[in-house]
C-alpha positions as CSV (number, residue, x, y, z in Angstrom):
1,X,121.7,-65.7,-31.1
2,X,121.1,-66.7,-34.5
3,X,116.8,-65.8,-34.4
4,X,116.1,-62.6,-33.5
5,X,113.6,-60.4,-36.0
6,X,115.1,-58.4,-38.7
7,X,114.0,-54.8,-36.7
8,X,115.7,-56.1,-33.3
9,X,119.1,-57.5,-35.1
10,X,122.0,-54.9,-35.5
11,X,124.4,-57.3,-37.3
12,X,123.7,-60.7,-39.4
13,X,126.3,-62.7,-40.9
14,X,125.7,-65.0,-43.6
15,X,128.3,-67.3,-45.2
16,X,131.0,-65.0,-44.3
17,X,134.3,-66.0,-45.2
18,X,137.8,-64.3,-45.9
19,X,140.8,-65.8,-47.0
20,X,144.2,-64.1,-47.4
21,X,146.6,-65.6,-50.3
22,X,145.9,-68.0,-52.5
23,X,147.0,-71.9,-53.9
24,X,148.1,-74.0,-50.9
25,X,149.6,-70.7,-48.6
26,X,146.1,-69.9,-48.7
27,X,144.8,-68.9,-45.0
28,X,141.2,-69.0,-44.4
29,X,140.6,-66.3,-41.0
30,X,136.7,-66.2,-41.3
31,X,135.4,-70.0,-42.4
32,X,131.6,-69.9,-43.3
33,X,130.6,-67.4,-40.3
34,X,126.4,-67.5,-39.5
35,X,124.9,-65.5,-36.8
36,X,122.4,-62.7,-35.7
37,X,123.8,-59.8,-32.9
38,X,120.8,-58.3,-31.1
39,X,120.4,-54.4,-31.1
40,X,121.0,-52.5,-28.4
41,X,122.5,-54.8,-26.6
42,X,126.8,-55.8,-25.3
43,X,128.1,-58.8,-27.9
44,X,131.3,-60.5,-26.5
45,X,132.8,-61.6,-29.8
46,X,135.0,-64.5,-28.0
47,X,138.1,-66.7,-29.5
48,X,141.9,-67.6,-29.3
49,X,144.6,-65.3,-30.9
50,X,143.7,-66.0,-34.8
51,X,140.7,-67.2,-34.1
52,X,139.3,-64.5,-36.4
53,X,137.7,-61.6,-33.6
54,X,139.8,-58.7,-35.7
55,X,139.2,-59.7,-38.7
56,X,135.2,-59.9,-38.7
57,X,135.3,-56.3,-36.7
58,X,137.3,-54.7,-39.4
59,X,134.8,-56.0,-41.8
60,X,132.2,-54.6,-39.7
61,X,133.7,-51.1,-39.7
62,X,134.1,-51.5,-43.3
63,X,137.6,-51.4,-44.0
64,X,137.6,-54.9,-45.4
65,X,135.3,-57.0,-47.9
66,X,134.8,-60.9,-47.7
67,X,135.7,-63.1,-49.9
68,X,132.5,-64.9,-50.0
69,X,129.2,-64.7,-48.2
70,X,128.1,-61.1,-46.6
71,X,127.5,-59.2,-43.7
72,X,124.9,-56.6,-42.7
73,X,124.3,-53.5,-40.5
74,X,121.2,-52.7,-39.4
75,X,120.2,-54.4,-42.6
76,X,122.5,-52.5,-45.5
77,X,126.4,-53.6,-46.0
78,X,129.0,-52.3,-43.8
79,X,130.0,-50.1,-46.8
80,X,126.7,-48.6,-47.9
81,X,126.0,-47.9,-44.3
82,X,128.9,-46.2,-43.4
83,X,128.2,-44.0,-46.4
84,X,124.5,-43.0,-45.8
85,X,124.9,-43.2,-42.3
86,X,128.0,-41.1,-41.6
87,X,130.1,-41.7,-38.2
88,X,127.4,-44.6,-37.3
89,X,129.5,-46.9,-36.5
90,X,132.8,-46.6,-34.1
91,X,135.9,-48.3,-34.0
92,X,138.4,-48.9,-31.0
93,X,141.4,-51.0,-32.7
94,X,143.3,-53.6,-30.9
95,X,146.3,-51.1,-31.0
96,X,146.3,-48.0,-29.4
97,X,146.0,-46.0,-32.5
98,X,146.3,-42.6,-31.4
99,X,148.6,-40.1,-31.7
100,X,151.0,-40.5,-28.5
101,X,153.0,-37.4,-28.8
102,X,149.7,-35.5,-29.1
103,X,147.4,-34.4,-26.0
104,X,143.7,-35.7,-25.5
105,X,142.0,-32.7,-26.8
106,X,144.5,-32.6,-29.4
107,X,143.8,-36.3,-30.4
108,X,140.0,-35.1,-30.1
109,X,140.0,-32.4,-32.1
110,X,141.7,-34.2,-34.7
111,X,139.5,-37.0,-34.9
112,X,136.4,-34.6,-34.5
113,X,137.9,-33.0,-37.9
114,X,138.2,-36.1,-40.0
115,X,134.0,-37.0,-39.1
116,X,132.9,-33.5,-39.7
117,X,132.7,-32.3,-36.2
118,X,132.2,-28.7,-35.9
119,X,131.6,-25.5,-34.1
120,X,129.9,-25.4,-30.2
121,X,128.2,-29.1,-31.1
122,X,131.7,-30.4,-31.2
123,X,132.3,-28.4,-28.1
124,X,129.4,-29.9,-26.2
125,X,130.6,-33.6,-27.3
126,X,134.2,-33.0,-25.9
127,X,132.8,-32.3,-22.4
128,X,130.2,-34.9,-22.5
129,X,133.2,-37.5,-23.6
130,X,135.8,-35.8,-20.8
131,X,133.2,-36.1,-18.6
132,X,131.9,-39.9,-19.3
133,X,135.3,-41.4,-19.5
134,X,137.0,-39.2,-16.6
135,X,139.7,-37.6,-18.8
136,X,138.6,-34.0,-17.8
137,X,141.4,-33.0,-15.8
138,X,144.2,-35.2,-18.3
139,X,143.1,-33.0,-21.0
140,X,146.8,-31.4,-22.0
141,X,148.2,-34.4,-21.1
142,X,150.4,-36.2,-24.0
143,X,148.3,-39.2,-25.0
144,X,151.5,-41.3,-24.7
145,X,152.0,-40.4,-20.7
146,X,148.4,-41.3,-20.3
147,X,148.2,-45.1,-17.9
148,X,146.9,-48.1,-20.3
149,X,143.4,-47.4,-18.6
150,X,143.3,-43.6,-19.7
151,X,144.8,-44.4,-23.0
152,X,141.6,-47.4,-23.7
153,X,139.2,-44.2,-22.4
154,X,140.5,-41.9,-24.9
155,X,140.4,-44.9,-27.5
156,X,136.7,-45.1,-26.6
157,X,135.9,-41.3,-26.2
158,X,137.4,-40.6,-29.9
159,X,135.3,-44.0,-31.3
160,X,132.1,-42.4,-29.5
161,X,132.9,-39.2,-31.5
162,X,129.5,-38.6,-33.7
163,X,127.4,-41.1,-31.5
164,X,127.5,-44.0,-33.3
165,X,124.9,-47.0,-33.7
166,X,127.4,-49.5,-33.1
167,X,130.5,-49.1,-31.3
168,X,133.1,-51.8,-32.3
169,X,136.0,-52.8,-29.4
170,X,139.0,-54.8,-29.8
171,X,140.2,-56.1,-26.8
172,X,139.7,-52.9,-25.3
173,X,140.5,-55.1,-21.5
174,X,144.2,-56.0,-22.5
175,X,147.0,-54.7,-20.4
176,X,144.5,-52.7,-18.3
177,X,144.6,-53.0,-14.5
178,X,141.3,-54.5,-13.3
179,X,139.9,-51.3,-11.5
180,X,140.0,-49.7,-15.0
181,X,138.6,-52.7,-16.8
182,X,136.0,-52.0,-14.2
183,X,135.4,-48.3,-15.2
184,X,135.4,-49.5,-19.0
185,X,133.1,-52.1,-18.7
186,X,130.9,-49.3,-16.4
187,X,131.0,-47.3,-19.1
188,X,129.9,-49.7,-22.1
189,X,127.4,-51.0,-19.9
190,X,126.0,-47.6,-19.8
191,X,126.2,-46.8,-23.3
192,X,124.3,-49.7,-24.2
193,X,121.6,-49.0,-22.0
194,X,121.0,-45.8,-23.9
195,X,120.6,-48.0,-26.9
196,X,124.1,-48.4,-28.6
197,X,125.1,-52.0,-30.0
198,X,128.2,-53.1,-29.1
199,X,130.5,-55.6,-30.3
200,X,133.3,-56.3,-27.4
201,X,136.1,-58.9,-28.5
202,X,138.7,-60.3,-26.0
203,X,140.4,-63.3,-25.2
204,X,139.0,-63.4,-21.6
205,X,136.3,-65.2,-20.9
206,X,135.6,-63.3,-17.5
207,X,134.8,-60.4,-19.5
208,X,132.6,-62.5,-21.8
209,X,130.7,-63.8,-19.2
210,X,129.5,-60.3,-17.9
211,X,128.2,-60.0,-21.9
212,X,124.3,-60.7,-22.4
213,X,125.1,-62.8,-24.8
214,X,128.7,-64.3,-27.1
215,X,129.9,-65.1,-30.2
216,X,132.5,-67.5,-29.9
217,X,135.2,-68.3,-33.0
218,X,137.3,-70.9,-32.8
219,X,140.0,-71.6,-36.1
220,X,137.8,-69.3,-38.4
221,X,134.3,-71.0,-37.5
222,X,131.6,-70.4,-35.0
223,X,132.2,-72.4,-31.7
224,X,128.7,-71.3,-30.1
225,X,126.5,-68.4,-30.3
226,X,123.8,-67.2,-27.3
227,X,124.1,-66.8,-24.2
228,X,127.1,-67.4,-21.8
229,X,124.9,-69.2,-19.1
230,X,123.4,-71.7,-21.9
231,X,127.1,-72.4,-22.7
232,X,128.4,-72.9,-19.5
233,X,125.2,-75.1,-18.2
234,X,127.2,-77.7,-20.8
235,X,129.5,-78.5,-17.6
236,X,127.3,-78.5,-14.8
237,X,128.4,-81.0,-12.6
238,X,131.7,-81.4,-13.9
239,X,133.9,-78.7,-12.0
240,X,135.8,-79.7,-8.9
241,X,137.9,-77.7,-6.0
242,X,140.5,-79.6,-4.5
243,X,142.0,-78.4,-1.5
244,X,146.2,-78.7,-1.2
245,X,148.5,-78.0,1.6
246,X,150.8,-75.5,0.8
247,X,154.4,-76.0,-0.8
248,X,152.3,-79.1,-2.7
249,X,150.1,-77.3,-5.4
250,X,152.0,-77.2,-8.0
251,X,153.3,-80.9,-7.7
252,X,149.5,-82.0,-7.3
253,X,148.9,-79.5,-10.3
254,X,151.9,-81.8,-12.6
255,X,150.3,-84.8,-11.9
256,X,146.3,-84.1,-12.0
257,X,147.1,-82.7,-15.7
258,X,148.8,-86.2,-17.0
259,X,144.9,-88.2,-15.7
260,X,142.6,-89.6,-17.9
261,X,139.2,-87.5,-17.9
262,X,141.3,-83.9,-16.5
263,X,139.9,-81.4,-19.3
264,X,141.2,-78.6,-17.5
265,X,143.4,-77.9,-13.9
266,X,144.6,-74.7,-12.6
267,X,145.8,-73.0,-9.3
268,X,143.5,-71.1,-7.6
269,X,145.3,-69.9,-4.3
270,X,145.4,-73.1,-2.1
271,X,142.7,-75.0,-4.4
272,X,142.9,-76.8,-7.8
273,X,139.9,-76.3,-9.7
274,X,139.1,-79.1,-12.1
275,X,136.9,-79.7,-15.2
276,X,136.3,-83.5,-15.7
277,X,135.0,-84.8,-18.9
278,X,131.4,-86.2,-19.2
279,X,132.9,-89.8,-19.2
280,X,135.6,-89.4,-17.0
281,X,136.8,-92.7,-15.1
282,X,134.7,-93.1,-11.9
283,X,138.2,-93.8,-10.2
284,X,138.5,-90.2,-10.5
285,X,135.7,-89.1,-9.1
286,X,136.1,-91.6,-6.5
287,X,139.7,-90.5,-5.7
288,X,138.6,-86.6,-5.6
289,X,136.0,-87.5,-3.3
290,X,138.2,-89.2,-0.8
291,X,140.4,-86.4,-1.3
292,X,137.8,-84.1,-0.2
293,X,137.0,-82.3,-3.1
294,X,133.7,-81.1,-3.6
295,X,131.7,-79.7,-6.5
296,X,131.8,-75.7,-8.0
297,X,129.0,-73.6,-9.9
298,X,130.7,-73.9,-14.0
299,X,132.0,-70.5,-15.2
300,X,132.0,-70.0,-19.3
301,X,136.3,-70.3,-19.1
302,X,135.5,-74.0,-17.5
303,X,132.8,-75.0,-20.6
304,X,134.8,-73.2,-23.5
305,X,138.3,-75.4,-22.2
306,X,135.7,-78.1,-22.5
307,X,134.9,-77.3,-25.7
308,X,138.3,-76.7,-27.3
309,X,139.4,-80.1,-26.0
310,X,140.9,-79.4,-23.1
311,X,144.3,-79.1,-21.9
312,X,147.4,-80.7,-23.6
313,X,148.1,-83.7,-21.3
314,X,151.8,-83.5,-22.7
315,X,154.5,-83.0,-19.6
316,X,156.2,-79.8,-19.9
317,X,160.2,-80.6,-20.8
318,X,161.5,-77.8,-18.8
319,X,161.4,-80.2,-15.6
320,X,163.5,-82.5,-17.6
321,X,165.7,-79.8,-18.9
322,X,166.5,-78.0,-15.8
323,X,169.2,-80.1,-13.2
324,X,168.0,-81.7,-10.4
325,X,166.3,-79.7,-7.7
326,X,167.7,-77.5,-6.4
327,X,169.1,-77.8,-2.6
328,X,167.8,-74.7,-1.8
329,X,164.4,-75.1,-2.8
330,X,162.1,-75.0,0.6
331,X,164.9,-72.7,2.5
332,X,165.0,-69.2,3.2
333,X,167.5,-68.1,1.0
334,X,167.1,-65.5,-1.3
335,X,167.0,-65.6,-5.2
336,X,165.8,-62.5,-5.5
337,X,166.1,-59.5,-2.5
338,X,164.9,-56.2,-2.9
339,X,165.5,-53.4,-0.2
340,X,164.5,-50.4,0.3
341,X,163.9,-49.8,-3.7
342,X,163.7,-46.4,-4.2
343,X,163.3,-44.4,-7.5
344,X,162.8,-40.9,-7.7
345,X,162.3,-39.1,-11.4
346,X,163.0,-35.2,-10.0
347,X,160.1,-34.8,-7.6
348,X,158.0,-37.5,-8.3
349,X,159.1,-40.3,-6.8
350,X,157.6,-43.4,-9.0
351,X,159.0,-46.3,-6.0
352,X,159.5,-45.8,-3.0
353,X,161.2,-47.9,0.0
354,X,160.1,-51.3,-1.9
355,X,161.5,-54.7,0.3
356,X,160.5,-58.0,-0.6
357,X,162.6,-61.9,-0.7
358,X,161.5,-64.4,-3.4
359,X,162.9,-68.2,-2.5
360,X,164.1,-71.0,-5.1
361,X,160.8,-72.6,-5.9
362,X,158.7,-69.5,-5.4
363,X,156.7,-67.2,-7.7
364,X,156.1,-63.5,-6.4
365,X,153.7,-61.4,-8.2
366,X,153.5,-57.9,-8.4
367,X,149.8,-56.4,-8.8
368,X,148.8,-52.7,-9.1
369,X,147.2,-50.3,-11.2
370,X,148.3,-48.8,-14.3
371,X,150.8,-46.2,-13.0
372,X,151.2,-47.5,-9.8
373,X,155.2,-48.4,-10.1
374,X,155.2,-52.0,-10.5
375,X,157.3,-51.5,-13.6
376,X,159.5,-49.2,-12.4
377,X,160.2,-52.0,-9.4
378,X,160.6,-54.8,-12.7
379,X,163.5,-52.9,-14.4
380,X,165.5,-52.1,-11.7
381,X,165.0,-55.5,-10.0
382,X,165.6,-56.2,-14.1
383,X,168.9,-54.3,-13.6
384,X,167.4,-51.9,-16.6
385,X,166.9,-49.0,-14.5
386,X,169.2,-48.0,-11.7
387,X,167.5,-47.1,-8.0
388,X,168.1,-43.7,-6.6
389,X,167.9,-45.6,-3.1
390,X,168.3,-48.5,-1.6
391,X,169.5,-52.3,-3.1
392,X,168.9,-55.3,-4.8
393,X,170.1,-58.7,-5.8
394,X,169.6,-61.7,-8.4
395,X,171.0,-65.6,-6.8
396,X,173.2,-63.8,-4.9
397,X,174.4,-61.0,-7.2
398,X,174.3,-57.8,-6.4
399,X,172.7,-55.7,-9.4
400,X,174.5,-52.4,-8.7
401,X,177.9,-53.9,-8.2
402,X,177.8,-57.0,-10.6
403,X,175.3,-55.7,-13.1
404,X,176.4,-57.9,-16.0
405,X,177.4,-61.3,-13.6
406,X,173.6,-60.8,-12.4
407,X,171.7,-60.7,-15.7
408,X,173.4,-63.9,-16.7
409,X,171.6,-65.2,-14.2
410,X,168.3,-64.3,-15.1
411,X,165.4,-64.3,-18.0
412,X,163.6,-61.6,-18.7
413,X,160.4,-61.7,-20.8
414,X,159.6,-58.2,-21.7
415,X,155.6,-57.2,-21.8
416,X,156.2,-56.0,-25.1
417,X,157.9,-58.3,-27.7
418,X,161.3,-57.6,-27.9
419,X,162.7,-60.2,-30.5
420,X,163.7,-59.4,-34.2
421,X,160.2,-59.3,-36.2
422,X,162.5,-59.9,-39.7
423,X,163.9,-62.8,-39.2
424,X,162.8,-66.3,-39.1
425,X,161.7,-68.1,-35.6
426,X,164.8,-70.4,-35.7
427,X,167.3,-67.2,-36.0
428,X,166.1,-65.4,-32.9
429,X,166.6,-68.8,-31.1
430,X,169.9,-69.3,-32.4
431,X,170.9,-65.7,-31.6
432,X,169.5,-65.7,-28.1
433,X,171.8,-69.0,-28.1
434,X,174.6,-67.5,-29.1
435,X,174.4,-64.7,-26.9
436,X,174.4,-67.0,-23.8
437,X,177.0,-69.0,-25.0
438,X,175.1,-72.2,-24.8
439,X,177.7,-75.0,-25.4
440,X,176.4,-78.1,-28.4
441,X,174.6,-80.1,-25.3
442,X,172.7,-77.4,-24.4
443,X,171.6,-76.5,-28.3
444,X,170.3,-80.3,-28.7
445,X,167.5,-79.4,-26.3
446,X,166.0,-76.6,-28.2
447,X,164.1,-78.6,-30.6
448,X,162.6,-80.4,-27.9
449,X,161.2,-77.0,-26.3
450,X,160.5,-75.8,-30.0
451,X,158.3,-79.0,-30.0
452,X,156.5,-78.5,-26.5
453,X,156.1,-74.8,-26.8
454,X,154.0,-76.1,-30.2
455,X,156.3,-73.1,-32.5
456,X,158.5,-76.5,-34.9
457,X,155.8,-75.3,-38.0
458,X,156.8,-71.7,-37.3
459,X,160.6,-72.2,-37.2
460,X,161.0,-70.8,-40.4
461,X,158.7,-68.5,-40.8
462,X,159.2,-64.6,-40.5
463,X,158.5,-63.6,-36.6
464,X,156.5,-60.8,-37.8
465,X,153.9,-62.8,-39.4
466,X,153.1,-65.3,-36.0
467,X,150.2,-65.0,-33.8
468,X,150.4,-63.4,-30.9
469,X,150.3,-66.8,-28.5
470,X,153.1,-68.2,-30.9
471,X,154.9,-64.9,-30.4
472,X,154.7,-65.2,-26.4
473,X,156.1,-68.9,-26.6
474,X,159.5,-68.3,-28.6
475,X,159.6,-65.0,-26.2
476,X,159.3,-67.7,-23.2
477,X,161.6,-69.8,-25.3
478,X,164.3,-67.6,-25.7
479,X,163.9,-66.2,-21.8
480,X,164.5,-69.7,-20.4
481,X,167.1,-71.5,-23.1
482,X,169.7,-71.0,-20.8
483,X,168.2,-72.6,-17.7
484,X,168.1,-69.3,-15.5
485,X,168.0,-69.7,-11.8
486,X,165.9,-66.7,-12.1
487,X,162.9,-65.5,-14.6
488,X,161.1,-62.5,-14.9
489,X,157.7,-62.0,-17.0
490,X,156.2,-58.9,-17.1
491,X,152.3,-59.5,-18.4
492,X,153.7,-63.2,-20.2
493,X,150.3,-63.9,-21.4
494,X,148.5,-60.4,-21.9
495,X,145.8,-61.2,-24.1
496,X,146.3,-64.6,-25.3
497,X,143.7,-67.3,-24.7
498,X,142.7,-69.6,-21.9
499,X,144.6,-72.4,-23.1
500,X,147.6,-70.7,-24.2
501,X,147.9,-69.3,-20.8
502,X,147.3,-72.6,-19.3
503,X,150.5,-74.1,-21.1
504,X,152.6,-71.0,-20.3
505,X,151.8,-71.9,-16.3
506,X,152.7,-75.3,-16.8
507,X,156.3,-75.0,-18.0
508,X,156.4,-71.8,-15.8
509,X,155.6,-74.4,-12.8
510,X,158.0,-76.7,-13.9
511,X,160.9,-74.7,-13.6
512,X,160.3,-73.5,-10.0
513,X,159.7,-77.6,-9.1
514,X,163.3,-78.0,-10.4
515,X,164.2,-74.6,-8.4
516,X,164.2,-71.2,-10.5
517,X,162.4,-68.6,-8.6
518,X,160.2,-66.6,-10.4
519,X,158.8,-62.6,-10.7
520,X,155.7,-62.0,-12.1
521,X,153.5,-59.0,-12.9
522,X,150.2,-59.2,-14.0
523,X,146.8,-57.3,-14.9
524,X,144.7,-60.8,-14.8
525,X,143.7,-61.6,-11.4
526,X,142.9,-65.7,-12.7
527,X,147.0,-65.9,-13.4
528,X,147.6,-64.1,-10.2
529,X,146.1,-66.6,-8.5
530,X,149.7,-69.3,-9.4
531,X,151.4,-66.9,-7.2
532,X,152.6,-68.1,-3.8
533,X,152.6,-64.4,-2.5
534,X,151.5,-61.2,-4.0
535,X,152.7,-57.6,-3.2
536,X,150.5,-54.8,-4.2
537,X,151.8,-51.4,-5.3
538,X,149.9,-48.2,-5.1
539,X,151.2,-45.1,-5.6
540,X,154.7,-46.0,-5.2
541,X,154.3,-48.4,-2.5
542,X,153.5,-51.6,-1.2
543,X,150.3,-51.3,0.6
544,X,149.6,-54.9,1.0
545,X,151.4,-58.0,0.8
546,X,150.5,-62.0,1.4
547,X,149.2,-65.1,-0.2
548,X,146.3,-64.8,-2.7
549,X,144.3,-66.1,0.0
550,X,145.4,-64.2,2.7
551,X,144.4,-60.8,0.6
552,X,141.0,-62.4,-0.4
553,X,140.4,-63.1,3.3
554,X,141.1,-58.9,3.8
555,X,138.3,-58.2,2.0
556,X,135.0,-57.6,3.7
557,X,133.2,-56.6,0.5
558,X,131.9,-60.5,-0.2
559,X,130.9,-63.5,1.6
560,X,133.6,-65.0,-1.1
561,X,135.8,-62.3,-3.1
562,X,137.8,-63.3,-5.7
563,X,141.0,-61.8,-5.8
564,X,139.9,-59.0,-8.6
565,X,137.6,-57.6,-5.5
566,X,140.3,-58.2,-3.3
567,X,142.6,-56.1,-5.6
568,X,139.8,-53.1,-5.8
569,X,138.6,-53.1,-2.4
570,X,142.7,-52.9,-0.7
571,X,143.1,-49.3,-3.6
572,X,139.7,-48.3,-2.2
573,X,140.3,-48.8,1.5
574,X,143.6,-47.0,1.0
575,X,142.1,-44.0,-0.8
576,X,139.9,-43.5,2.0
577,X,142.2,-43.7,4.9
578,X,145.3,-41.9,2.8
579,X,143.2,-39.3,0.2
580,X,145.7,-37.5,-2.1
């Protein structure tokens, strides 16, 4: 991506770097960026959190200036093109940065004001825009009520305002269900056939591999540039499925991650998938083949963990930490029992007649659109939100009897971080200590799950000013310093990286070997895939439930779905037999 002509480039990079501070608390985001980004064309601008994506797109849109080297749009700088090019280039932020307590033509009409959007030309946009993105009938909704699909369209429809040259996304895909990350990508793919360049950044590399071609950033500096099939040709060869009896994949998981030449292991339904480094022992290969393991096609995630150095090899401490396995691991009983979950909100009824049992030693996910009720489910099995029907319990607790006996009981890590931003790392661990009541054995543990969640050179640092992977570890941390028999996570690794998410699984896999059970929800069908069942809620209700595999085998769609065409085709099917 670094050679195409002058006329056919939309964006070149040259030198580019930005640092923020200066003497030795200098941070450099952007480290001596180079590259070319075709015209007309869909860019996946790729990296870990503070790997650098936000910064270079706010540059592009012109709202910062590097501190050395330059970039260029369509040949001028961001700056002077902006100016003689007026609303040429749109801008999506990672945030949703609309006006929540405002309705979608509201938030249109504003936005239409500040570019200069007039009269029945403005008038003709707004349809085209309601229209495009499907927000036509949602158009006196408040923004804030809108599902986190609707609210990424209306991000989008107000960027496309003015038609723009280049339209600029920042992790548009995060915390959006994957029909509507569907419909979005639909939608981009469309405007770019009409011409538009567009720069998409994300942290999944499922998204990037749909992009014609990527710009991948790792630590401020360009990892690779070109192509996604180029890249993940690098591993051909390399990328094993192992096949594990059930009850055993996580076990097999622990001990595949601590062997020489593993760059990479994770769960995928009943199957490991592997990555083996290009000099891996021939023992290995050896014992995968007498295993019964047989080769995969790469996909880019397998080549960039490759290329980032793998996985860390490091054994989590949370199967240390915990007591010994539980006796009730591998038995029916319940840690978690919902039944009958009901909750109604006047007449609309947002759950309805939700049942479901999670074991010791077993994580549950719950999968569903944006606005289907899984959250509603999460707080009151949460004990956050009381049920206008039915019951639930936590190891044995009942919730609506026993609320406070059953949250001790449990950790909760909310999908939007809930710690104090003010105060320094150590202090929210100490006060999440002090609010269980952990005795001095139980503190002398911390700094050895400081260590292994990688946040001891954060410890005194304001929690404001951490990344967004270091801010999901010491929420993890502080969800699971008191060795709950049961955890919740609702979206625990929205929009971090591969590997981040990687070392979240492992400890979270570690605790259910040593018995917690665990609750999951989840927009990212790959992390799905660590669940041992799934229940999927649609419209209020569970419409399917079973292993991952069990609901890819339900789909007739593909000779081999994954389970994100697993998760479309069961909404889909129940459309059509149960319109609304």
């Amino acid at each position: 991506m670094t050679g195409p002509a002058a006329e056919d480039t939309a964006v070149r990079l040259e030198g580019l770097v930005v640092r923020f501070g200066t003497g030795a608390r200098a941070l450099t985001a952007l480290n001596g960026v180079d590259a070319a980004l075709p015209a007309g064309r869909i860019t996946g601008l790729v990296g870990p959190d503070g790997a650098g994506k936000t910064t270079l797109m706010r540059i592009l849109a012109g709202l910062m200036r590097p501190s050395a080297g330059q970039a260029r749009l369509f040949g001028a700088s961001p700056e002077e093109f902006v100016r003689l090019q007026p609303n040429s280039v749109g801008y999506m932020p990672q945030r949703f940065g609309l006006y929540e307590d405002l309705s979608v033509m509201a938030n249109l009409r504003l936005y239409a004001s500040l570019r200069g959007l007039e009269g029945d030309e403005r008038d003709r946009l707004f349809a085209r825009l309601l229209d495009f993105t499907g927000l036509a009938p949602f158009g006196r909704r408040l923004a804030g009520r809108l599902s986190g699909g609707m609210k990424q369209k209306l991000g989008i429809a107000c960027a496309l305002l003015g038609t723009p040259r280049l339209l600029l996304l920042d992790e548009p895909g995060v915390g959006v269900d994957p029909q509507s990350r569907r419909d979005l990508w639909n939608m981009v793919q469309e405007l770019s056939r009409g011409g538009m360049t567009v720069v998409w950044s994300t942290a999944y590399l499922d998204e990037a591999e749909r992009c014609p071609g990527v710009l991948m950033l790792d630590g401020g500096r360009v990892l690779y540039a070109g192509p996604p099939q180029e890249f993940t040709a690098r591993v051909a060869g390399r990328v094993w499925l192992l096949e594990v009896g059930a009850g055993h994949r996580r076990a097999e998981l622990a001990g595949l991650l601590t062997r020489p030449g593993v760059e990479d292991a994770l769960i995928q339904g009943s199957r490991i998938r592997l990555v083996l480094a290009a000099d891996a022992p021939p023992a290995l290969r050896a014992y995968l083949e007498e295993r019964g393991a047989r080769t995969a096609e790469a996909r880019l995630e397998d080549a960039y963990m490759s290329a980032v150095g793998g996985i860390s090899h490091a054994p989590s401490p949370y199967r240390r930490a915990h007591p010994a396995k539980d006796a009730a691991v591998g038995t029916k009983k319940s840690r978690i029992a919902a039944r009958g979950l009901t909750r109604a909100f006047g007449s609309f009824v947002a759950a309805r007649d939700i049942s479901f049992d999670v074991a010791p030693g077993e994580i549950f996910g719950l999968l569903g659109p944006n606005g289907a009720g899984k959250s509603t489910t999460f707080r009151m099995l949460c004990g956050l939100l009381r049920p206008t029907a039915g019951t639930c319990s936590v190891d044995g607790v009942d919730l609506l009897t026993a609320g406070s006996a059953a949250r001790a009981r449990l950790g909760y890590m909310a999908q939007k971080f809930s710690l104090y931003l003010d105060i320094p790392v150590q202090e929210n661990i100490r006060i999440c200590a002090d609010l269980y009541g952990l005795d001095s054995g139980q503190r002398a543990r911390l700094p050895r799950l400081a260590e292994a969640l990688e946040l001891s050179a954060f410890l005194r640092s304001p929690t404001r000013t951490l990344p967004l992977g270091q801010k999901q570890r010491l929420a993890l941390l502080c969800a699971t310093l008191h060795q709950p028999p049961v955890l919740f996570l609702d979206e625990p690794t929205s929009g971090v990286d591969a590997r981040t998410r990687r070392d979240f699984w492992k400890h979270i896999s570690a605790m259910t070997e040593e018995g917690a059970a665990v609750l999951v929800t989840t927009h990212f069908m790959e992390e799905a895939e660590y669940c041992d069942r799934i229940a999927l809620i649609y419209r209020g209700s569970v419409i399917s439930m079973g292993t991952p595999d069990e609901l890819k085998a339900s789909c007739a769609s593909a000779e081999t779905p994954t389970l994100e065409e697993a998760f479309i085709a069961s909404i889909e099917q129940h459309d059509r037999e149960m319109p609304q």
